[in-house]
Each structure stands twice: as C-alpha cells, then as structure tokens.
DRENVO-618680 format. One line per field, with one value per residue (C-alpha): chain; x, z, y; residue in one letter. Coordinates in steps of 0.2 Angstrom, whole numbers, plus 5000, padded with zeros to 4 digits. Each point is the difference from the previous one (the first is absolute). Layout:
chain [A	...]
u [X	...]
w [Z	...]
v [Y	...]
resn [A	...]
END
This chain:
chain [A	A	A	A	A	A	A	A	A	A	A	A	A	A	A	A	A	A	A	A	A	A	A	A	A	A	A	A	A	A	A	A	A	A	A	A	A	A	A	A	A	A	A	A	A	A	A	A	A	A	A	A	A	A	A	A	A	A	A	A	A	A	A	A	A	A	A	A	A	A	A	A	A	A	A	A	A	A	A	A	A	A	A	A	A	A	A	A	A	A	A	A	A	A	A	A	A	A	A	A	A	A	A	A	A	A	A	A	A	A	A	A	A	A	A	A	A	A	A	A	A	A	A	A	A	A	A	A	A	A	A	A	A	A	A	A	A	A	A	A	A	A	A	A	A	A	A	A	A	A	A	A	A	A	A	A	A	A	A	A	A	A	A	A	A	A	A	A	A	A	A	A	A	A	A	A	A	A	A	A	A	A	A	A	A	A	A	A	A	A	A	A	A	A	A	A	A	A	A	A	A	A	A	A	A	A	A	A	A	A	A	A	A	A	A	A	A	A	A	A	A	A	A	A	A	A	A	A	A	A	A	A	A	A	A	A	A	A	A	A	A	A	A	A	A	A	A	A	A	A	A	A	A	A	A	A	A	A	A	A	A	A	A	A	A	A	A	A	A	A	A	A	A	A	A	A	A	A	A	A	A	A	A	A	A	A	A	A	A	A	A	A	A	A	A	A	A	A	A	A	A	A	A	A	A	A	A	A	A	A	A	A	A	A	A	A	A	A	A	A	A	A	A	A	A	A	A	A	A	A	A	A	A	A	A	A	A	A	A	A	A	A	A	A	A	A	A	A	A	A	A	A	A	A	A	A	A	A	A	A	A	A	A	A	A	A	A	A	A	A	A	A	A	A	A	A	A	A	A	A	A	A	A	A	A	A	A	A	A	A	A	A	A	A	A	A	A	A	A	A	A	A	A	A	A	A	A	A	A	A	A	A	A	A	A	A	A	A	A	A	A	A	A	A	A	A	A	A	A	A	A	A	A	A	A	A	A	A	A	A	A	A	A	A	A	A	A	A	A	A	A	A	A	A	A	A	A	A	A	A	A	A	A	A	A	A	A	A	A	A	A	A	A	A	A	A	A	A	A	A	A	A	A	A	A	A	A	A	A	A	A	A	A	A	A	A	A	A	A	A	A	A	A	A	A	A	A	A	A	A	A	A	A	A	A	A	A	A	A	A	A	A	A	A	A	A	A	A	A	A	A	A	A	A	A	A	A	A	A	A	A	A	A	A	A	A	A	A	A	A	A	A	A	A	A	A	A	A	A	A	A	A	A	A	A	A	A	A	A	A	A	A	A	A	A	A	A	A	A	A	A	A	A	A	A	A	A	A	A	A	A	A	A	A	A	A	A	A	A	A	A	A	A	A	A	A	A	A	A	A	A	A	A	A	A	A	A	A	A	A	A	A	A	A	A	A	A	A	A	A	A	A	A	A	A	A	A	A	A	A	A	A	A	A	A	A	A	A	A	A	A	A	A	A	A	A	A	A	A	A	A	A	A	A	A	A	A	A	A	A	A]
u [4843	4993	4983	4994	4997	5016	5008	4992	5003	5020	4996	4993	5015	5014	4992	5007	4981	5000	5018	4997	4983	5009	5013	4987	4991	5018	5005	4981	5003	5018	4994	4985	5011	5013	4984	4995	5017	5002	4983	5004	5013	4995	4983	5011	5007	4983	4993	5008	5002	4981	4999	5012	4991	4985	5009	5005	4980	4995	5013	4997	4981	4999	5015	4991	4982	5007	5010	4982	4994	5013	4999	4983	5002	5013	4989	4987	5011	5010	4982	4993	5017	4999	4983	5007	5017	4994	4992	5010	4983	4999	4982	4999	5011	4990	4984	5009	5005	4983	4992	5010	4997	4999	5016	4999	4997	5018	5006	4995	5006	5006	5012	5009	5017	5006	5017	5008	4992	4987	4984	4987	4983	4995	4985	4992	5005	5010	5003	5018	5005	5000	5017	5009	5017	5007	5013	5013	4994	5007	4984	5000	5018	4996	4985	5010	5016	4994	4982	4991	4987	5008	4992	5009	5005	4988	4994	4987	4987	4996	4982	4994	5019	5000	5016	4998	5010	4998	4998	5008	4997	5009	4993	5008	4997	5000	5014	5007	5002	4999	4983	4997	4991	4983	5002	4988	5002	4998	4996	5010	4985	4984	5002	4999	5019	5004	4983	5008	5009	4983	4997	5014	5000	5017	5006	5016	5011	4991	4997	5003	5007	5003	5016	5005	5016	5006	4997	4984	4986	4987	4988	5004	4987	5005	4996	5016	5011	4991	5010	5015	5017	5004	5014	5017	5010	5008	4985	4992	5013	4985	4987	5014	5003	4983	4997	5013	4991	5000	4989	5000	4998	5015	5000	5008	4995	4984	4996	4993	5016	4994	5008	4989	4993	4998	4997	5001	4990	5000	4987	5008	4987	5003	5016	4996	5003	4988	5007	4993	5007	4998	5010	5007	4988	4985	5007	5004	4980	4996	5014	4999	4983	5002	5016	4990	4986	5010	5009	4984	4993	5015	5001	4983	5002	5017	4989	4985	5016	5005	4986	5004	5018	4996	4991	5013	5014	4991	4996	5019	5006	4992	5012	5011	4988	4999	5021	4999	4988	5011	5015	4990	4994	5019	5006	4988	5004	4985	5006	5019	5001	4991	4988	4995	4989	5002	5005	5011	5015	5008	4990	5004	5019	4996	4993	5015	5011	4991	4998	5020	5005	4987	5009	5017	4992	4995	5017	5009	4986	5003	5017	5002	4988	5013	5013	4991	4998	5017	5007	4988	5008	5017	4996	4992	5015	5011	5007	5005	4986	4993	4985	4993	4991	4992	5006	4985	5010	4990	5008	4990	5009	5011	5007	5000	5018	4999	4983	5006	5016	4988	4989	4985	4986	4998	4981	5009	4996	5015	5002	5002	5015	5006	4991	5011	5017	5011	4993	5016	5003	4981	5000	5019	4993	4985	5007	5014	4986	4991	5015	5003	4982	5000	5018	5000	5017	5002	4998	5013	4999	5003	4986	4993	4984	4992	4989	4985	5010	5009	5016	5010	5008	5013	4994	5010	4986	5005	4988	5003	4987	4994	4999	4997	5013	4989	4988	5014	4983	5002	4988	5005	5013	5007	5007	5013	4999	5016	5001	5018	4993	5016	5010	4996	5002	5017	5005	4993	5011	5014	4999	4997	5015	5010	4997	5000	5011	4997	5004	4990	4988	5004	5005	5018	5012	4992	4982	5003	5010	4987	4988	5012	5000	4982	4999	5013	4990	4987	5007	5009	4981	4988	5013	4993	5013	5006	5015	5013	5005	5016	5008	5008	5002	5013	5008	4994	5016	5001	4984	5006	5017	4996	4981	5002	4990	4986	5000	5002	4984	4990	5006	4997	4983	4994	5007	4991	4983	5001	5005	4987	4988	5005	4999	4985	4993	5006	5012	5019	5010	5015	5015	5015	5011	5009	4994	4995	4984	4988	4984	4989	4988	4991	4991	5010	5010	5015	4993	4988	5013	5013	4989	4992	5021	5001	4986	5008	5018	4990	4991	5013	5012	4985	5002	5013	5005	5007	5012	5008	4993	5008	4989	5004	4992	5004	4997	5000	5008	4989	5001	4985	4997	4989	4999	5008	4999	5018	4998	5004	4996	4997	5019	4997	4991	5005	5019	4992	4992	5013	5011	4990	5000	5020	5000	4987	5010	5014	4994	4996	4986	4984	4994	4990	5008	4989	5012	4988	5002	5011	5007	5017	4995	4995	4988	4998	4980	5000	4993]
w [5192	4987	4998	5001	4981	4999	5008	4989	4985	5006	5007	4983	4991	5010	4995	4985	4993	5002	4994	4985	4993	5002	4990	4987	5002	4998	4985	4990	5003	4993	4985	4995	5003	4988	4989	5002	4998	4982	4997	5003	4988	4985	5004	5000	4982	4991	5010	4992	4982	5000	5008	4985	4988	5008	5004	4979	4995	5009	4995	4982	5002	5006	4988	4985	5007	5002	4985	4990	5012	4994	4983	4998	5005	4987	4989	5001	5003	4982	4994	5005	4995	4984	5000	5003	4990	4987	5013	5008	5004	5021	5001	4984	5012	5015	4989	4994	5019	5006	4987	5009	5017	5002	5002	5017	5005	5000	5000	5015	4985	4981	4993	4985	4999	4984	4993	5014	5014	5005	5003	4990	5003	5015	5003	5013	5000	5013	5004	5003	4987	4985	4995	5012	4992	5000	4988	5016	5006	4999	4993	4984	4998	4999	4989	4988	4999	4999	4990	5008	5015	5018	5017	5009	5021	5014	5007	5014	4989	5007	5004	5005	5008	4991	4991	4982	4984	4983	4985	4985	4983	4985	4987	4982	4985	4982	4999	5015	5010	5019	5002	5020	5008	5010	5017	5009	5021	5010	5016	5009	5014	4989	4983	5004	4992	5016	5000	5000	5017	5008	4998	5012	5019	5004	5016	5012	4991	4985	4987	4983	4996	4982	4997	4986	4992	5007	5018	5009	5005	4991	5010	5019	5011	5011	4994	5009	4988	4983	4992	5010	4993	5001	5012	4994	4991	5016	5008	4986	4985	4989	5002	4990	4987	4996	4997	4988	4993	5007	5002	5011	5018	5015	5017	5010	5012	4996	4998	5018	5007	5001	4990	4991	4980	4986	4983	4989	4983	4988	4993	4985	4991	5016	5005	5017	5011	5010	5014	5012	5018	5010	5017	5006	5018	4987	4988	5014	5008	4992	5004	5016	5004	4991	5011	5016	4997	4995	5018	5011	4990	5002	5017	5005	4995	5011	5014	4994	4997	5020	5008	4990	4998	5019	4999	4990	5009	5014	4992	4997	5016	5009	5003	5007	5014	5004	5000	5012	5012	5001	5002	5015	5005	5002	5009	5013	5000	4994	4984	4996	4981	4988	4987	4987	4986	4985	4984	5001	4997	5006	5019	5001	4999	5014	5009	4999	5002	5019	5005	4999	5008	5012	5004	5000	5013	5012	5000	5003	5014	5008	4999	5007	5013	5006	5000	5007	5017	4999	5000	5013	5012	4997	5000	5017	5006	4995	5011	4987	4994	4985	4989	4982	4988	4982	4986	5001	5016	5014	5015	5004	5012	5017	5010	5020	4999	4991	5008	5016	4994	4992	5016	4990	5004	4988	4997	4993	4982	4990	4992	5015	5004	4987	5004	5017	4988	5005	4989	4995	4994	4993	4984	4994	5008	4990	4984	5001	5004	4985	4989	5007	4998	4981	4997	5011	5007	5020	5007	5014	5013	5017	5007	5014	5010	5014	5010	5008	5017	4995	4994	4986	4993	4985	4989	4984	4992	4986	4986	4986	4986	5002	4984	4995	4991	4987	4995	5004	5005	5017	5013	5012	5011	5015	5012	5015	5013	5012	5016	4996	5011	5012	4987	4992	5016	5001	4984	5003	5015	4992	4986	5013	5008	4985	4994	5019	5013	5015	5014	4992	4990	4985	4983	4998	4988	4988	5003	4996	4983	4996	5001	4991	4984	4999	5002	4988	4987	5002	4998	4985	4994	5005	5004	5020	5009	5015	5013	5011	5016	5009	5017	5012	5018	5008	5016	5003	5004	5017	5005	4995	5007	5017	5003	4991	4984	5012	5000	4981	4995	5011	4992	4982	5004	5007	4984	4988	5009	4997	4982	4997	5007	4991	4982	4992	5000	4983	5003	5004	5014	5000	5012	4988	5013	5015	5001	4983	4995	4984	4996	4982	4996	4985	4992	5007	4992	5008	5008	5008	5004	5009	5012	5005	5003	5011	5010	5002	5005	5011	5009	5002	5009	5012	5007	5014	5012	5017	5006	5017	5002	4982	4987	4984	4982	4982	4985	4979	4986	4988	4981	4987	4982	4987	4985	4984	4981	5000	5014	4993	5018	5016	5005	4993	5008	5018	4994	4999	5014	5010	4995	5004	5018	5001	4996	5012	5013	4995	5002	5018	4999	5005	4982	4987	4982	4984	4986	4982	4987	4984	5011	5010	5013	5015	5009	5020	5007	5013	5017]
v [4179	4988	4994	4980	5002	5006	4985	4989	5005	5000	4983	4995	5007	4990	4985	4989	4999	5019	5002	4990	5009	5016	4996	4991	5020	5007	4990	5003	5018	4999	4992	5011	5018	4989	4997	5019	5008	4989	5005	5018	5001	4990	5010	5017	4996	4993	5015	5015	4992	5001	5017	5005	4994	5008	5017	4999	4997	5012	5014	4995	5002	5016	5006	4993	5010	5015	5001	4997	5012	5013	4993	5003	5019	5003	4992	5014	5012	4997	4998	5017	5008	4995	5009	5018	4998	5010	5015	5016	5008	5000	5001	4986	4987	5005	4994	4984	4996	5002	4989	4986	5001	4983	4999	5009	4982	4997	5016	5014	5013	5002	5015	5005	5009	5009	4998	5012	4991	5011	4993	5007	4989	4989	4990	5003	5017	5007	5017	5000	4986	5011	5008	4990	4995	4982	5002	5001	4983	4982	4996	5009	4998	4981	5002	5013	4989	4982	5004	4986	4999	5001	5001	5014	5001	4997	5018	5006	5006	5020	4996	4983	4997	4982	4995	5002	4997	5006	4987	5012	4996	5010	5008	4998	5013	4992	5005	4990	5016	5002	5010	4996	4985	4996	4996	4988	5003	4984	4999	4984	5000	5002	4997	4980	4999	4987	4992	4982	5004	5002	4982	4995	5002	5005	4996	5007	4987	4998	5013	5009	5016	5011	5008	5013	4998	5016	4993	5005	4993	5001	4985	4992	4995	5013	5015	5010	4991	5006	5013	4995	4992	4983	4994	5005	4985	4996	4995	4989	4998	4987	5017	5011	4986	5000	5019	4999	4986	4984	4989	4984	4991	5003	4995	5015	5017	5007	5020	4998	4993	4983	4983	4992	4995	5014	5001	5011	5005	5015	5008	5007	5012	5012	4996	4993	4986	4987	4992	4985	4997	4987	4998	4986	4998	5003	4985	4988	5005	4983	4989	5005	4996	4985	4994	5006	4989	4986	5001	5001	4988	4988	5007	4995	4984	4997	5005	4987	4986	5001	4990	4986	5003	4997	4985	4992	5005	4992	4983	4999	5006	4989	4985	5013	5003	4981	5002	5015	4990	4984	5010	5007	4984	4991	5019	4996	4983	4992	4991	4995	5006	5007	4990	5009	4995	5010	4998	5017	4994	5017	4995	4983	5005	5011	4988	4986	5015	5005	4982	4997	5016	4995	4984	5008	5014	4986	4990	5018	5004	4986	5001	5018	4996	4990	5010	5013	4987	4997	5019	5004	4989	5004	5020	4999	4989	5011	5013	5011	5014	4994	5006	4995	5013	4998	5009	5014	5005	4995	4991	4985	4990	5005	4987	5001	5005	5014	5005	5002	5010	5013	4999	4997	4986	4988	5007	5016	5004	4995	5017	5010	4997	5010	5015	4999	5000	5018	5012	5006	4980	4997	5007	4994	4983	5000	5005	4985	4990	5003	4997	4985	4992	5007	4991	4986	5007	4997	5014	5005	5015	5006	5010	5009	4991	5010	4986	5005	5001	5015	4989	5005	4983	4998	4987	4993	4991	4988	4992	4990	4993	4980	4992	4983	4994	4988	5012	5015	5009	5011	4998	5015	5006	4995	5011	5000	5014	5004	5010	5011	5011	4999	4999	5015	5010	4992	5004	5019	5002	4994	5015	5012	4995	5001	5019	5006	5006	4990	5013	5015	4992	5013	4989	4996	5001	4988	5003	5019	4996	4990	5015	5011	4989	5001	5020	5001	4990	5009	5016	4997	4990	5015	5014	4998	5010	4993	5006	4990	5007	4994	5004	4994	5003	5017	4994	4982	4992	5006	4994	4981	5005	5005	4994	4983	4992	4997	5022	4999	4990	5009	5017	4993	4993	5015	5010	4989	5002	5019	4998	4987	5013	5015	4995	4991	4984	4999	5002	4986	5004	4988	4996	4993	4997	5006	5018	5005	5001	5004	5008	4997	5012	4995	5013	5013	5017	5005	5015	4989	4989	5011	5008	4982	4995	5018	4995	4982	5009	5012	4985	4990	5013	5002	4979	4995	4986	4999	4989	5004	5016	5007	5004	4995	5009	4996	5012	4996	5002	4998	4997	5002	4998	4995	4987	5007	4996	4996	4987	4982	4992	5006	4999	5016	5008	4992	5007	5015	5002	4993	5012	5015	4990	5000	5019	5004	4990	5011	5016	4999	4985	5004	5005	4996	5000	4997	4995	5004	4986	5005	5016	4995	5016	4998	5009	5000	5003	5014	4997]
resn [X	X	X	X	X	X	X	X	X	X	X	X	X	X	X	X	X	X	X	X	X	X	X	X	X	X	X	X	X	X	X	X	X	X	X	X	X	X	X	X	X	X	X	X	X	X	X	X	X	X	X	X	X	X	X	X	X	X	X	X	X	X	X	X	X	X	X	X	X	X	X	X	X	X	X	X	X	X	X	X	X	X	X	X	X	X	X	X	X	X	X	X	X	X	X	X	X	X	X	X	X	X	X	X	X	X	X	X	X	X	X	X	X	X	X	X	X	X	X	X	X	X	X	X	X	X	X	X	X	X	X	X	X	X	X	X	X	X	X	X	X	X	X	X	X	X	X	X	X	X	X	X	X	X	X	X	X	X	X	X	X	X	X	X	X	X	X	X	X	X	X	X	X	X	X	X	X	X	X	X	X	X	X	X	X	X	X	X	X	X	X	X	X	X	X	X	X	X	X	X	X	X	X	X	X	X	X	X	X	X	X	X	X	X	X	X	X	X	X	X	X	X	X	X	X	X	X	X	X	X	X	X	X	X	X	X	X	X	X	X	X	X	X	X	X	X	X	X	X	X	X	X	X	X	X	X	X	X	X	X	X	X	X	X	X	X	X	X	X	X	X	X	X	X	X	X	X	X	X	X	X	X	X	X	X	X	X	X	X	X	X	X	X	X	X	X	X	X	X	X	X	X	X	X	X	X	X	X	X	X	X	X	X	X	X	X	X	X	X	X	X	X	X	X	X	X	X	X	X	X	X	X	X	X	X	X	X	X	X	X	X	X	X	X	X	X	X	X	X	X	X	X	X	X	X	X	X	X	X	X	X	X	X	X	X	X	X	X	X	X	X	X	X	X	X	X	X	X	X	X	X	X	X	X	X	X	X	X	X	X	X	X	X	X	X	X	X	X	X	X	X	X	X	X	X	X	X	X	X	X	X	X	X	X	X	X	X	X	X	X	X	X	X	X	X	X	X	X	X	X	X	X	X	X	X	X	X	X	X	X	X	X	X	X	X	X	X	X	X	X	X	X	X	X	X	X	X	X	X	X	X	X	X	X	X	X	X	X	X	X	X	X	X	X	X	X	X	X	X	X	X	X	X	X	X	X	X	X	X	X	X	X	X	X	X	X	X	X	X	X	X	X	X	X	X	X	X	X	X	X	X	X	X	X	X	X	X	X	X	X	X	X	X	X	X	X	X	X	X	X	X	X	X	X	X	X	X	X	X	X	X	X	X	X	X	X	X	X	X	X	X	X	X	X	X	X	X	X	X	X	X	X	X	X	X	X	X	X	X	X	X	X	X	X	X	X	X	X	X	X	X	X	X	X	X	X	X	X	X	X	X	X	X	X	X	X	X	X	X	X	X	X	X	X	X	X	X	X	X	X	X	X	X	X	X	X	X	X	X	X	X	X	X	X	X	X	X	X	X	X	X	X	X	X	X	X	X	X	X	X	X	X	X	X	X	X	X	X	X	X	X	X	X	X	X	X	X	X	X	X	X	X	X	X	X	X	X	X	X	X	X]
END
C-alpha cells in the first residue's frame, strides 16, 4: 500500500508544473550525457596519443640506461682483457684478475677460457670453475665466430639461484688469432643492471618488462614470469616483431592477455628487448574520473536548478490556474463565461474557444431538455414496452407498459432485469447487446424472461440508435419490447405436429428423415457409426379386418410404447405409415444393434388385444443395418434395410435380419 509521501510525489508528478520540470530534468540530463559521451571520445583519442608518446619515452629511457649500463661492462671488460692478452700463465691471470676486483661491482664473477674453451682462471675462485669446458656452448661458438663482445643466455646461477648472464669478451693474439675470452657473470637481480626500473611503481595494468631476443624473460614484476618465454606470435604478433628487431608503439593484446598500449625498445649491446605496457582500463583511469566528476558535478547542479525551475514554472502557470477556477465557476453556475486576463495568447484562444462551446452547450441543453419532456410523455402513453439506454449499456428508462409486462415495480434497478434473462438466452443476448452499442446497429432478438412470479415469457425485443440528424451525433437507443410468448408456443406446436405421428406420438415419416440426414452427416463428418432398424408388423390385417380400425390404433399404440421403452433415450423411434416402423440408433455397432431389434421382436410378440372374446398378437419382421462408405444418401441405407425386412418376412417373419454394408449376404440373428 503506498505511503502519504508516496502519493504526493505521484500527485506532484501528474501536474503540468510537475510534468514540465521533469522534462526540463529529463532534457538537462540528455544534454550533459550528450556533453559526456563527446567528451569521452574526443577524450579517448587525445588520451592514448599522450600515453603513446609516454609509453615511447619511457621504453627509450630505460633502453638507452641499460644499454650504457651494458656498455659500461664491456668497457672494462675489453679493458682488462687487453691486460692478460699477452699471459697463458693460470696463476699470472688469477693475479691480474684479482688486481681488479673492483669490478665485482658490476660483475658477481670474472673468468678466462683458452683457445679450446676450457676455463683455466676465475676470480673469485671457485672450486668447480676450473677445467670446465665451454667450447660446446652457444656462447663461445658466438665469441669464436663473430670475434666481438656478446652477452650469452639467461641461466640460474648454481649457488645464489639468481638468473645470471655471462658478458664475453674475445681475446685476440697479435697475430689476430683466437686465444680464448674473459667472461664477466652478471647477476640480473643484484648487480644494479635494472636499477632504472626501481624508480617506477608498476601497477596490475601498468608495468615494464625485459625480453632477450631468444624469448625469455629476463625482468617482469612477477617474478614467476622471469626466465619464462614470451607468449607465442599468436597471442602478441608486435612482441615477436620486436625480438627480431623492431622497435615501435602498437595498440593490441598484451603478454598478460589484456588489450592495451606497448612499446617496444632494444638494447642492442645485449641483444635484448624493453617493453612498457599499459592497459586500456589503466589508460582510461583518468578520463574516467574526469567524466565522473563532470557528471555529478553537472548532476548536482540539475538537482540545485529545480527549486527555481519550480518557481518559474509557477509564475507562468499561473493564469492557467485563474482559467481552471472560472471554468469551475460557470460549471457550477456562478459565472456565464470565462474572462481571462493574460497576455498568453495560447490561453486567450482557450478561453474564446470554451466560452463558444459553452454557448452552443446551453442552446443544445435546453433543447434536449425539451425533448426529453416530450418523449416522456409519449413513452408513458404508449401501450407498447418501451425503454431508452446510453451508449455505456445501461438502461435508464422503462415505461409503465413494459414495467408491468416484466412484473417489475418502477423502483427496480434498471439493470436487474437482465439478470432475470433465461440463462440459456443471457449470454448470446449480452454479446449482441454489446455489438450493437459499439456499432450503433439495432439490435434484434427474441429471448427468454423468467419474472419474479415464476413466469417464463418470450420477448422479441427491438432497439434502434437515436441520432440527430443536424449534428448526426447519436444520443442513445430506443427500444421496443414484444410479448410473442403465445406465439411462440403456437409456432412450437405446430413443428411438433409436423415431424409426428398423431396417434402414437412416435415421429413420422418426415420427422425421422429429418433425423437420418443429420446421423448421416455426421457419420461421414466424424465416422460416428449409427444403425437403422425397419419392421413392420406380422398378422395385423386381421385385427383391422375383423376388430375394426378402432382395434388397429389401439394395437399400434400399445407397440410403440414397448419399443419406445426398450431402446434408449437417444435414441428415434418412428411410425412411417400404416404399420411400419423404424428405429435410429446412433452411436451403435451392429452387433449392439441386432440384439437391441431381438429384444424389440421378442417384446412385441409378448402384446395382444381382445375383441369379442378372440385374442389377437402380432409378431416382426425386422430389418437392420448400418451407415456405409458407399452410402450417397440414406435411401441407401433404408433400401437396405428394408430389404433385409422383406427377406425376413419371407422366411417365416418373426426374424431379425442384419444386412452388413458392402456385403450382398444376409445374415438372420438367432433367437
């Protein structure tokens, strides 16, 4: 149920003041998510040009610092190499290395390799470096071939578990001979190598990652990524062009399945890759706050606009009230027309507008006053029954004549009278009824009306729309009510009499054909088998003969009150004429059939009349058979069945014979 609150603020809303600040609300909204959406997309465009061009700055950057990171290595490295060119003493190199520890700075540890490969001085030293052999290694295959510095694969270093890479610089004889190379070991976790990424605070969608050309990574900030490959070229086709080389800005997946920005830059003395990411929900973190403050800041300021939105809205309104009061004022009959005072000229056209319909609504009231004094006299003079109802259905007018027909006093409601309609007539009455009011068609129908006596009347009620022809605007309908209640019981008696046999009461001839047709429709309509049975009567002549016609009827009356009882009420027992008779069974087999006609013949044989002390008895020949597809009519079938009659009477009457449709054999039904 809805609270007082709740009713006003619906009360407010139906107003036009209220109607009109909504749509004022309505429309500001419209605008500013218009305003916003724009915003939003222009925003979008200027948005990720300067997150490119951030992404790009910021690949560079830390490209170009690690690059002089490596740089710087190799530096020394090439440095100190060119320091033990000229030694093959082990324990000489060792002495060289450890004169230049400072470079442990950079490096966690320095090595040299002889021509073959194997390792033959590290600093610090290390037990199990010594006589390791390298020569079957990618690394030295690059050193050896290409004669310049190279950074070999990530690995796990054995002891601290950090990923390490070896910086290899060759060592050339003077004779430009391959002699070995010093190895510097970097640690990508201690050794300061990423120290620039430490400056940045990567976030889920914002972050930076190193790559080697090969495919792994070597920096991710999470650490279950490092020393895993990259996404295959599928999944992130720009990250693939740029470890063959590239460099450049893409929009497109990320290597965390994300879309989003990413640039790429190389660091070429170690062959690696630097990568910045940045989603798309981090890039539009901005603009999206920025849209969301704009839209409760513009929101808040609708809601601030209402009151005077209100207020205005009110000042303008206002002649409209002073029109609503006069037009209540000449309702009520306290002013004749409206004067407004206003320089509207939308209202002031209103206000002519009213005043003439005004005037027209007087001449036509007076008018149909009139006439309405004028057709209640003649319907209460009329002796006719007579009514008037409105086009919503409701009867607002009897006259005496028709009240007294219906047995209702004039204090009745006027609709009760239909609740007194025959039920089996109500509903068809009502739905014509309602045709007729929403066509204006008359409405004609002969009906059933049980007054409150008990009395059951025919009525044939007539009404007809009343329109006035100037206007051709209808005012209601007028209706006419007839007593055909003697009429209809004539008409009644006169169809009974036409279908029956007036000494038996059975139907004749006509009423039974009648009967047929329809069982044959319907059998050949819904395959509703139904059977004919014909007999007539063994031995009557005599009794007309020698006891008169008087004898006759009596015998032929008593017979058809035994076969009316022993079939079923369903069933039509008919007297075509003289002494023959017929029998429908609908809904009936033949088997079904021929022992019903056996008990018939057996009943029959059982009645007798006297007339001067001689007992008279009649027995039947009797005749069955059943509707057939090949049946055009029921002459058919009554052939048929006759037929089988005149063979029963052959053979001895007193028999019952069943002729099958479609077979020409008969067969007789044992006692």
């Amino acid at each position: 149920m809805a609270s007082p609150r709740n009713w006003k603020i619906l009360a407010w809303l139906v107003t036009l003041r209220g109607r009109l600040v909504v749509g004022l609300a309505l429309t500001w909204l419209a605008i500013v998510a218009l305003v916003l959406a724009m915003a939003w997309y222009l925003g979008q465009s200027m948005l990720q040009q300067s997150n490119m061009d951030h992404l790009r700055y910021d690949s560079s950057m830390l490209a170009d610092e690690v690059s002089q990171q490596m740089h710087a290595r190799i530096k020394s490295l090439e440095r100190l190499a060119a320091s033990i060119d000229d030694q093959e003493n082990a324990t000489l190199i060792e002495k060289v290395l450890a004169e230049n520890d400072v470079l442990l700075e950079w490096f966690e540890g320095l090595l040299v390799a002889d021509a073959n490969g194997v390792i033959v001085a590290d600093w610090p030293m290390l037990d199990n470096r010594i006589g390791f052999e390298s020569a079957g290694t990618e690394f030295f295959r690059m050193l050896k071939g290409s004669r310049k510095p190279y950074v070999s694969e990530p690995f796990v270093g054995p002891v601290s578990q950090y990923p390490l890479v070896i910086v290899g610089i060759p060592r050339i004889d003077e004779d430009n001979r391959f002699v070995g190379y010093l190895g510097g070991i970097v640690s990508l976790k201690t050794s300061g190598l990423f120290s620039g990424l430490s400056r940045m605070q990567p976030r889920p969608g914002n972050y930076v990652a190193i790559m080697t050309a090969s495919g792994k990574f070597l920096y991710h900030p999470d650490q279950q990524k490092i020393m895993q490959d990259v996404p295959p070229p599928a999944d992130n086709p720009w990250l693939n062009q740029a470890l063959d080389g590239w460099q450049g800005q893409a929009v497109g997946p990320l290597i965390d399945d994300e879309s989003g920005l990413q640039s790429y830059s190389q660091v070429w003395p170690a062959g690696w890759v630097v990568g910045r990411f940045l989603t798309m929900n981090e890039a539009q973190t901005l603009l999206v706050g920025y849209i969301q403050t704009l839209w409760w800041a513009w929101l808040a300021l609708a809601i601030l606009m209402m009151p005077l939105l209100w207020w205005i809205l009110g000042r303008m309104l206002r002649p409209l009230r002073q029109l609503e009061y006069q037009i209540a004022e000449v309702g009520c009959g306290r002013r004749s027309k409206v004067a407004l005072m206003t320089s509207m000229r939308e209202l002031r056209d209103v206000s002519l507008t009213f005043n003439r319909v005004e005037q027209e609504r007087q001449v036509l009231l007076n008018s149909l006053q009139e006439r309405e004094a004028f057709l209640d006299s003649v319907l209460s003079a009329t002796p006719q029954g007579m009514f008037v109802a409105d086009f919503d259905g409701g009867i607002n007018y009897m006259n005496p004549a028709l009240l007294e027909m219906l047995g209702m006093p004039a204090t009745v409601q006027m609709s009760a009278w239909l609740q007194q309609v025959h039920e089996d007539d109500r509903q068809g009455a009502f739905d014509m009824w309602q045709h007729s009011l929403k066509t204006h068609r008359d409405f004609i129908r002969q009906l059933r009306f049980v007054r409150s006596d008990g009395e059951t009347l025919w009525l044939n009620v007539h009404a007809r729309v009343v329109m006035v022809s100037k206007t051709e605007q209808s005012l209601g309908m007028v209706g006419v009510v007839k007593d055909i209640t003697e009429r209809r019981e004539q008409e009644a008696l006169q169809r009974w009499e036409a279908e029956h046999d007036p000494l038996t009461g059975l139907l004749n001839r006509r009423g039974f054909e009648r009967r047929l047709e329809e069982a044959f429709v319907e059998y050949h309509k819904t395959a509703t088998p139904s059977v004919l049975v014909l007999f007539d009567l063994d031995y009557f002549k005599p009794i007309n003969d020698e006891g008169g016609h008087a004898l006759g009827d009596e015998m032929l009356r008593r017979i058809a009150q035994v076969v009316a009882w022993k079939v079923r009420r369903s069933d039509h027992v008919a007297r075509q004429g003289g002494d023959e008779f017929g029998v429908l069974l609908p809904s009936c087999t033949l088997n079904q059939a021929s022992k019903i006609a056996n008990s018939l013949r057996k009943a029959v044989s059982e009645i007798s009349v006297t007339y001067q002390r001689k007992q008279y008895a009649v027995t039947l020949s009797v005749g069955v058979t059943a509707f057939g597809e090949n049946d055009h009519s029921i002459q058919d079938a009554m052939a048929r069945a006759d037929a089988a009659s005149y063979e029963a009477k052959n053979n001895g009457r007193n028999a019952v014979i069943v002729r099958t449709p479609g077979r020409p054999d008969l067969q007789a039904v044992p006692d």
